[in-house]
Every structure is written in C-alpha cells, then in structure tokens.
C-alpha positions in Angstrom: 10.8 1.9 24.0 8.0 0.4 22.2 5.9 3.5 24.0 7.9 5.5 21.7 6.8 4.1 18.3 4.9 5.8 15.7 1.0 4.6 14.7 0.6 1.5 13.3 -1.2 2.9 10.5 0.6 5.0 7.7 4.1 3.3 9.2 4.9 2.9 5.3 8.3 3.9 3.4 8.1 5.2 -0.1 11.8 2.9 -0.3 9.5 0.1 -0.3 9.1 0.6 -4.2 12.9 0.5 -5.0 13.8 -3.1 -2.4 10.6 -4.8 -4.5 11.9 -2.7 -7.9 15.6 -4.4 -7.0 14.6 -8.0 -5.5 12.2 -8.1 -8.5 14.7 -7.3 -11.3 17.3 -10.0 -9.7 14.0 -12.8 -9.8 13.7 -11.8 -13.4 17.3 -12.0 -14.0 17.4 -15.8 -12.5 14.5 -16.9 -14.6 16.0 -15.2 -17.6 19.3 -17.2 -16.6 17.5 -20.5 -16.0 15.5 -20.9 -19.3 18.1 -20.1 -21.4 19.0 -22.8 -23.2 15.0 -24.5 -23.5 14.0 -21.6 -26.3 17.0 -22.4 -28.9 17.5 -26.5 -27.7 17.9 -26.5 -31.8 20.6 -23.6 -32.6 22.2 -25.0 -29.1 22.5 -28.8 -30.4 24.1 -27.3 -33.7 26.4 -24.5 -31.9 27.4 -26.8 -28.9 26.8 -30.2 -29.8 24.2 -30.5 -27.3 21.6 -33.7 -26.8 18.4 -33.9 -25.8 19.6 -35.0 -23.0 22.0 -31.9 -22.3 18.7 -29.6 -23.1 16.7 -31.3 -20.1 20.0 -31.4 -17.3 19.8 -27.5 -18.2 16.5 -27.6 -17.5 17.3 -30.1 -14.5 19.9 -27.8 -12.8 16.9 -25.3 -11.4 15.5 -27.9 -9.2 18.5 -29.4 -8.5 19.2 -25.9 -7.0 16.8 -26.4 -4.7 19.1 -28.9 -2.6 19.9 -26.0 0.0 16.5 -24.2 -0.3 16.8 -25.4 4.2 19.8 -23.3 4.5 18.4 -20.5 2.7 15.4 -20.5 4.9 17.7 -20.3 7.3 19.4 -17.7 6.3 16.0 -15.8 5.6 15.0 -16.2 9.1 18.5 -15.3 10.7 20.1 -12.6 9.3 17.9 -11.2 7.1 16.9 -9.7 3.5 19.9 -8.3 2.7 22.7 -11.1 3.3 20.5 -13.4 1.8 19.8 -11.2 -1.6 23.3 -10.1 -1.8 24.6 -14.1 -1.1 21.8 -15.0 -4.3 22.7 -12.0 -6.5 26.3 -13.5 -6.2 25.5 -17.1 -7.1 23.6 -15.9 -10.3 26.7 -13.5 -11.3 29.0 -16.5 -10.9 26.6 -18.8 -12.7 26.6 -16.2 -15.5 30.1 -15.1 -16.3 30.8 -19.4 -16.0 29.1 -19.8 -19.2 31.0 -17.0 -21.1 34.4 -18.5 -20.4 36.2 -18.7 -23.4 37.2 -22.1 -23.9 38.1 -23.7 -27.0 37.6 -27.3 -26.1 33.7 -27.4 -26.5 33.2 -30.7 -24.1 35.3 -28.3 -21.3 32.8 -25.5 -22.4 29.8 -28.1 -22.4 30.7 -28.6 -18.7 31.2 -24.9 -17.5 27.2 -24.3 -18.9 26.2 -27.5 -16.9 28.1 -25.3 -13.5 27.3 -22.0 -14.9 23.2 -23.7 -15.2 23.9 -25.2 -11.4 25.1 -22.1 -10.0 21.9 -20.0 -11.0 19.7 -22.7 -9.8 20.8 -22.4 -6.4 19.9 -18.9 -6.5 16.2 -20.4 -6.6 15.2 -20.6 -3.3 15.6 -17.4 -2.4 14.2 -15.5 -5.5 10.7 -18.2 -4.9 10.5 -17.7 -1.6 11.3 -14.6 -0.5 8.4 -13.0 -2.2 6.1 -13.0 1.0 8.6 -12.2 3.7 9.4 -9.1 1.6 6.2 -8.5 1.3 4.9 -8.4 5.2 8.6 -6.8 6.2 7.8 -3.4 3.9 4.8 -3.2 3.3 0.9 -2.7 4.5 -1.8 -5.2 4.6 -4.3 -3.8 1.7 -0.6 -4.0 -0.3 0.7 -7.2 0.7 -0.8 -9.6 -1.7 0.1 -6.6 -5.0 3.5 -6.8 -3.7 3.8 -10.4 -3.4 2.3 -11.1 -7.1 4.8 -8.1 -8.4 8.6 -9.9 -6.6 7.2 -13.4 -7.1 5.9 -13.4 -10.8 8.8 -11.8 -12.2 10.5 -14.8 -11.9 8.3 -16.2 -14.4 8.3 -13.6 -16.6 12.1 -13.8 -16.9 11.9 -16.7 -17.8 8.9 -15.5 -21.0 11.7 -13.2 -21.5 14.0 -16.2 -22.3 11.1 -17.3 -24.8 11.1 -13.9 -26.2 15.0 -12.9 -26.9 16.3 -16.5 -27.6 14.8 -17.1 -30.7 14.8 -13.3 -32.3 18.5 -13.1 -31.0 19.8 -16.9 -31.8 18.7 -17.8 -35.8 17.4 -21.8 -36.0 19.2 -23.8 -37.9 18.5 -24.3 -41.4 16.4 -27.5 -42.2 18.2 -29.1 -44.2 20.8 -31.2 -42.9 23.1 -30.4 -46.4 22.5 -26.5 -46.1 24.3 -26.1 -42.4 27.8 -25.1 -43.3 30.8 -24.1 -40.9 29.8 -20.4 -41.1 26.3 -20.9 -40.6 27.3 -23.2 -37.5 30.0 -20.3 -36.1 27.1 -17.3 -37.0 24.5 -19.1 -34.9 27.4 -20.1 -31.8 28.5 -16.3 -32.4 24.9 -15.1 -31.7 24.3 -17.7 -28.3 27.9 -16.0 -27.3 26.3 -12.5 -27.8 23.4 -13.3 -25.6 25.8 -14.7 -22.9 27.7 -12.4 -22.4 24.6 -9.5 -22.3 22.7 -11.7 -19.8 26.1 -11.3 -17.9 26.4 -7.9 -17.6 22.7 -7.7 -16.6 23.2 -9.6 -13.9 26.3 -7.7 -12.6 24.3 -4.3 -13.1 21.4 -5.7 -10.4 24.2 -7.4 -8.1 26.2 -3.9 -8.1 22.9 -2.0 -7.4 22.0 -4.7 -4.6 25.3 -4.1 -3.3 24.8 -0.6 -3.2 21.5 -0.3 -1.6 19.0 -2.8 0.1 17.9 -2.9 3.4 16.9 -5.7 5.5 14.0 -4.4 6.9 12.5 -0.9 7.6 13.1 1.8 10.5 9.5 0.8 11.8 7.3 -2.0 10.8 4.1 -1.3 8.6 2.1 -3.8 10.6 0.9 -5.6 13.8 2.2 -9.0 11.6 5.7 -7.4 11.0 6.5 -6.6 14.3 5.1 -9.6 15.7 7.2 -12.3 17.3 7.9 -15.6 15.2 8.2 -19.1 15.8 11.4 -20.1 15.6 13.2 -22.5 12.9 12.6 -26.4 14.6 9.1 -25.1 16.2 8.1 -23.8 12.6 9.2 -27.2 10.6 7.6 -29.2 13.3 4.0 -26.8 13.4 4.1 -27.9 9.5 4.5 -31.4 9.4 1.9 -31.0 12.1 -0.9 -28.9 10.1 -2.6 -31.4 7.8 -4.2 -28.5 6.2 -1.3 -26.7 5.2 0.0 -30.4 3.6 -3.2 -30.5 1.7 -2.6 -26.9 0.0 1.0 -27.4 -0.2 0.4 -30.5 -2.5 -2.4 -28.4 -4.1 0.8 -26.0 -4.7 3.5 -28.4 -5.5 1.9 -30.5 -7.7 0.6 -28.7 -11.0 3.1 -25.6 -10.8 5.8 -28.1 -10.6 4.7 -30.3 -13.7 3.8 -26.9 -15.4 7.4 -25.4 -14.8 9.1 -28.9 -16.1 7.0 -28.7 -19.4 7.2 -24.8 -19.9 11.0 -25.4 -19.5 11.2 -28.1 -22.3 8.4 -26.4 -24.5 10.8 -26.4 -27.4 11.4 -29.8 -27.2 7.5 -30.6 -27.1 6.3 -28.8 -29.5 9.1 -29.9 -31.8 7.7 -33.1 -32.8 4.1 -31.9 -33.9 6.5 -29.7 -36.6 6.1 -26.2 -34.5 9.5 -23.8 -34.9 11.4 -22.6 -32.6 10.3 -19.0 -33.1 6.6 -20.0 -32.5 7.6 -22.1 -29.4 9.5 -19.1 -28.3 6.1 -17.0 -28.2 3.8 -19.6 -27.2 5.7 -19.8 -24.1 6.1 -16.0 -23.9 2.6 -15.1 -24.1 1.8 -18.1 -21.9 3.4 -16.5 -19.3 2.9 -12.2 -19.6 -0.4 -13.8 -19.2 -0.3 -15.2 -16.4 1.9 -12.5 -14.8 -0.8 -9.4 -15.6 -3.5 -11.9 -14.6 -1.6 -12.4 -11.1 -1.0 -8.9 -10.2 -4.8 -7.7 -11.3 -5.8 -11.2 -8.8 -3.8 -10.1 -6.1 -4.8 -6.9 -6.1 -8.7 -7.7 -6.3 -7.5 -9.9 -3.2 -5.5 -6.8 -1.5 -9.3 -5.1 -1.9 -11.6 -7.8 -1.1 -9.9 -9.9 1.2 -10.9 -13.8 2.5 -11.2 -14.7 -1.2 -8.3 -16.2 -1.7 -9.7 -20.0 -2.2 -12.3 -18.4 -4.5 -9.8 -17.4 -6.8 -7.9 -20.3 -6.7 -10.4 -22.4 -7.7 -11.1 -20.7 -10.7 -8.3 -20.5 -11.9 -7.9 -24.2 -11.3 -10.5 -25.0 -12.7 -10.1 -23.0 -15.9 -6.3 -24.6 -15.5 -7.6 -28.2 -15.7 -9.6 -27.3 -19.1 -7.1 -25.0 -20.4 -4.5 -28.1 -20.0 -6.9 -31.1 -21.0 -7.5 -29.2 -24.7 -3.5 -28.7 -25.6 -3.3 -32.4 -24.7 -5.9 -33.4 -26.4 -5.2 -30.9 -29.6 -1.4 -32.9 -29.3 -3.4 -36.0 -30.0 -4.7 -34.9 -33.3 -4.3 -38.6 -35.4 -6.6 -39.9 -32.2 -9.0 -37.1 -31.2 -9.6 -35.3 -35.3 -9.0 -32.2 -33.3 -7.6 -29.0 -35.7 -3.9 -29.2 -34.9 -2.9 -25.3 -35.9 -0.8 -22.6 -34.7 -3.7 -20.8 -33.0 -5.3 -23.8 -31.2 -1.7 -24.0 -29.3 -1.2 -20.4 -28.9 -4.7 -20.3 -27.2 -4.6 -23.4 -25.4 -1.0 -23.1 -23.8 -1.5 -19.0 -23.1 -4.8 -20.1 -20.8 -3.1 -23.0 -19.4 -0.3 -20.3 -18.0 -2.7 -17.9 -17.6 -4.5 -19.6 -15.0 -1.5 -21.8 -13.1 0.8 -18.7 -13.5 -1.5 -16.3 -11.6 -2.2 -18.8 -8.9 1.4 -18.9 -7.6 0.9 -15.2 -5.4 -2.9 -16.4 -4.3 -1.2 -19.6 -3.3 1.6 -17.7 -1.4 -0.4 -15.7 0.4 -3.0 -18.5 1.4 0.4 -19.9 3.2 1.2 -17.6 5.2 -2.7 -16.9 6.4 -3.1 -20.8 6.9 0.3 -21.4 9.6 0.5 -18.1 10.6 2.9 -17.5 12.7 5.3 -19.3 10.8 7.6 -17.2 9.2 6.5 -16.8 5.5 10.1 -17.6 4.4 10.1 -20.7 5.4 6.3 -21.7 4.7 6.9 -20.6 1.3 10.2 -22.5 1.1 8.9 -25.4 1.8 6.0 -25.8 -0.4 8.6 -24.1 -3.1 11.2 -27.2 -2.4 8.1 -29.6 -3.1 7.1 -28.4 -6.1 10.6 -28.2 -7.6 11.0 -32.3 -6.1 8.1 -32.9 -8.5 9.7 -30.9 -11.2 12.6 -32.8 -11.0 11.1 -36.0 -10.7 9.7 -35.2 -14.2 12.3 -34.1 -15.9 14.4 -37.3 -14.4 11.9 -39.5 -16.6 12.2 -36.9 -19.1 16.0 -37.4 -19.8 15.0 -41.0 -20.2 11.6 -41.1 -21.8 12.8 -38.3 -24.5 11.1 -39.2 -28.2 7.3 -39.4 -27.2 5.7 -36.8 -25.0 2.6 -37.7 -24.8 2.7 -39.2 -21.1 3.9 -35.6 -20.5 1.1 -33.5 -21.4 -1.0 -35.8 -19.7 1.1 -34.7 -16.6 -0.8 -31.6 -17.0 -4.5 -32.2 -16.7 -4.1 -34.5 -14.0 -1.7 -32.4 -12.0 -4.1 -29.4 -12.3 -7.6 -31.9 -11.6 -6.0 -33.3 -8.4 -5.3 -29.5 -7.2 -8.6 -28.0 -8.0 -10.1 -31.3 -5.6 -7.8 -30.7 -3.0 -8.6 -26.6 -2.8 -12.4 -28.0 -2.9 -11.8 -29.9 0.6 -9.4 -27.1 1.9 -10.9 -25.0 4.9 -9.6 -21.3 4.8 -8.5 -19.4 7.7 -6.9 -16.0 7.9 -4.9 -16.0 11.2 -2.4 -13.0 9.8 -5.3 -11.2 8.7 -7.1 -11.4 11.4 -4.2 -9.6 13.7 -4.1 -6.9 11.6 -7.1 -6.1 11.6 -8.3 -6.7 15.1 -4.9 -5.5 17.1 -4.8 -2.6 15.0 -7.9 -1.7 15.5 
C-alpha cells in the first residue's frame, strides 16, 4: 500500500489549524485553572480563611500532578491524541466544577479547592508535553517549531490570564484590618464564586468541542518523521538515561523553568512584602508572560525559517534570562544594594526575566526531539517536563516552610538561569529529525 501514498510534500490538512486551535484553548484553560488562586492569595485568605500555607499547596497541586506524567506518556504513545486529550479535558472539567460545589462548611469547601486544584494538575502532563508530538503528527517541517511554540505557550499564557482577571474580577481587601466588615468579606467571596463558576463553563465548552471533534492523527502524514517508525516505550526510557547529552539539556530545561514557574506562581506572595498590591502583582505577572509568549512564537518561527539555530537562541535568551533575573533580585534587596525600588524597575525587570525563560520553553522542546530522535517526542518532552515540575515542587516544599522571607527565593532565579546558560555552552547540537526530512524527502 505504501506505493499508493500521495507526495510527501504538500501532504498537509488545513484541519491542522482547528486540533492546534482546540488542544491550545484546553492548555490555556489548565493554566488559567492552575494559577487561580496565586493572583488574589489576599481576597482568598479573607473569603476562605486561607494561609500562606493553603496559597502555596494550591500552587503545589500542579507539580504534584505530575505523579502520572509515565502513564500519560504512555497513553500518548499507545492510543493516541485523541483518548489522551479527551481523558485531560475531563480531569480539568472535574477539577473545575469541584471548586464550585456549594458547601456551606468552609473547611469541607477548603478541601474540595485543594481536589478541585489536584485534579487540574494532573491534566499537566499532557497539556506540557504533547505540544511536540502534535506538532510532528499534523504538521510540516518549516511549521513544526510555529506550531509547537503556539499549543505549548498557551499554557503559560493562561496562566497571565489568571494574573489578568483575578484581580480586575476579585476586589483586595481593604487595608485596614477595622474597615473589613461581613459584607465586604461576602462581596469579595461572592466575586471569587463568580469567577469559579465562569472558569467552569469554559472548560466544559472546550471539553464538549474536544468531544465533538479531534482526530488522532491525519489521513496521511506530512513528513518522512511522521510516518517513520518509533522506538518503543522501555527502548526509549533506556536510549535516555543512556544519552548524556540529552541529560545535560534536560537539566538545562528543568532547572530555571521549574524555579521560574514556582516563583511566577507565588508572585503575589513575593511581591507582597516589598508593599506591591495585588493589582500590580497581577500585571507584573501578566505582562511577564504575553511577553514571553509573542517572543516564543516570533523565535520559533525565525527557527521554522532558519533552521540549526536552535542553541543560538537559547543562549541568548539565557543569557539575557540570567541578567534579567539577577536585577529583580538585586532591586528586592533595596536596604543592601541602594537600588531604586519602584513600580517600573519590577515591571521591567520581571517582564524580561519571562520574556526570555518563557520563549525558551518551544526552542527547548524542539532541541529534544532533534537531540534523541527517534524517540517519540511525547515522551522526550515528558520527561524533561516531569523534571522540571520535581524542581518546582521541591521549591515550593521549602516554600510552605520557609514562608516570611523570600530572599533565598529570588536568588533561586539567577542561579537557576546561570547554571543553564553554562550547560547549553557545553551542549553539542545535532539535528537527527531534521536531517530525515530533509535528505529522505529529497
């Protein structure tokens, strides 16, 4: 039969657009889902009679989620796109409608959040990884890296979103501890209820539509690398732990994008302390990440157009990372360092840093899947996805602990960044992937 199939070239759909238009809307739904909570930790504490230590298990539940990423790769590999997006559109429903159960008993409410929080993080895995086995299934080479930015990034910018309608939707508490009354307390738990139950219905909208319509793969693959034959789950995890060169990017991945994520996702808390509101929090972090989304999508498709530059990039936008990172920290430490402490320092400082670490994540992903080609990109990407949400956990384990000074944190940053950008230095690129497209095709 395989006599029979069309050209490789032009073997594109134009239903390519509408499976990345619906897996991306359910990766911006789950990062919309996940930050939640991080935005209004203030008008939460108040509403809820959450702690600080309540704010970061919210936070805590996404890379908790990550406990099954394996069985998701799994699942990826095995049966498919479509069981595995319709099995995660699910879990994020579930997670959703959990936290709108009306309960009067606000400890039994406290603890349906925590599941509701749990549920949506084990939707993770997929939305994280799945970006660059979408990517190769549907579409061509010189569109591969512009698709992988666009499903993987709006994960991110869900969760901007989060910074974005939290805060102009929820109102902060008044300052004063003598001015918050009963009505202002029910108001303010009135307006997180609003938000809930919208978020819900959002989520059901792109789970119905999933349902509806998305494919596993196409009629005919758009490249020699999509129809080519994989290795298979134990020979993958084993040609991994094997490839000391894909340990030394994956640590280059796993280590700055998961500190970044812990901090973006307790920004509130941060910032807090240094006597920055919520509403300014809320659009530091929102424009921290936009940024870094647009920046992403214009990198990957300069990559898509020039291609072998992927280590190029990265270490520019490492290095512009570790100095982005290294002035908010050292800004935070205004009684030490004399440096001007004000509202645009931070904006400018924290918008660069997720500028740069933000628009590394597709680079990264496709560097991957060029590096152990051929490994199946679910499960490359799933593995260096489960790292850097261990590392993100680790943090925000110390974090429920080390709560009242932050300072250690934000040195997190710089280092995490620094030790990256030296690890891409002694990285040596290959483009196996590439390399079959181009030459088999030809």
């Amino acid at each position: 039969q395989a006599g029979r199939l069309p050209p490789l070239s032009g073997r594109v759909y134009g239903r390519r657009w509408l499976v990345l238009l619906l897996f991306s809307l359910l990766s911006f739904a789950q990062g919309l889902v996940w930050n939640t909570w991080g935005p209004i930790q203030n008008s939460a504490r108040l509403a809820f009679g959450f702690s600080g230590w309540d704010i970061a298990l919210l936070v805590f539940w996404g890379p908790i989620g990550f406990a099954p990423c394996f069985f998701f790769m799994w699942l990826m590999d095995k049966k498919g796109l479509r069981v595995t997006v319709l099995l995660t559109s699910s879990l994020v429903v579930l997670g959703a409608g959990l936290r709108c159960v009306p309960v009067s008993d606000i400890e039994i409410r406290k603890k349906l959040i925590h599941g509701g929080q749990l549920l949506n993080g084990l939707a993770g895995p997929t939305v994280m990884n799945a970006a660059p086995f979408l990517s190769t299934t549907w579409f061509s080479p010189d569109e591969r890296a512009t698709a992988t930015a666009i499903a993987s990034l709006l994960n991110s910018l869900g969760s901007a979103a989060a910074f974005l309608v939290g805060p102009l939707v929820v109102p902060p508490p008044n300052g004063t501890a003598h001015l918050v009354s009963h009505s202002n307390t029910q108001h303010i738990k009135d307006r997180i209820e609003a938000m809930l139950y919208a978020e819900f219905g959002m989520v059901s909208l792109i789970f119905s539509a999933a349902l509806a319509y998305f494919p596993s793969r196409p009629p005919f693959p758009p490249s020699v690398a999509a129809a080519s034959q994989r290795l298979s789950y134990r020979r993958s995890f084993c040609r991994l732990l094997s490839n000391f060169r894909f340990l030394m990017i994956a640590l280059a991945y796993a280590i700055p994008l998961g500190v970044f994520s812990g901090w973006s996702g307790v920004l509130d808390l941060i910032l807090t302390p240094i006597h920055v509101s919520q509403v300014d929090a809320g659009w530091i972090g929102f424009w921290s990440i936009v940024g870094g989304c647009v920046v992403g999508i214009a990198m990957a498709r300069f990559a898509d157009f020039i291609r072998g530059m992927l280590k190029f990039i990265l270490l520019l936008l490492l290095s512009g990372a570790t100095l982005a990172s290294t002035w908010f920290t050292l800004t935070c430490l205004t009684t030490v360092t004399h440096l001007p402490l004000t509202t645009a320092t931070l904006y400018t400082s924290c918008i660069l840093l997720g500028i740069f670490l933000n628009s590394s994540v597709p680079i990264f992903f496709e560097l991957f899947v060029e590096t152990v080609y051929p490994v199946p990109e679910g499960i490359s990407c799933g593995v260096v996805t489960f790292l850097s949400n261990v590392f993100m956990g680790v943090l925000l384990f110390f974090l429920t602990f080390y709560h009242t000074e932050f300072s250690w944190f934000n040195w997190c940053l710089p280092g995490s960044c620094l030790l990256s950008l030296l690890l891409i230095l002694c990285f040596r690129e290959s483009y196996d992937r590439l390399y079959l497209d181009v030459v088999v095709s030809v």
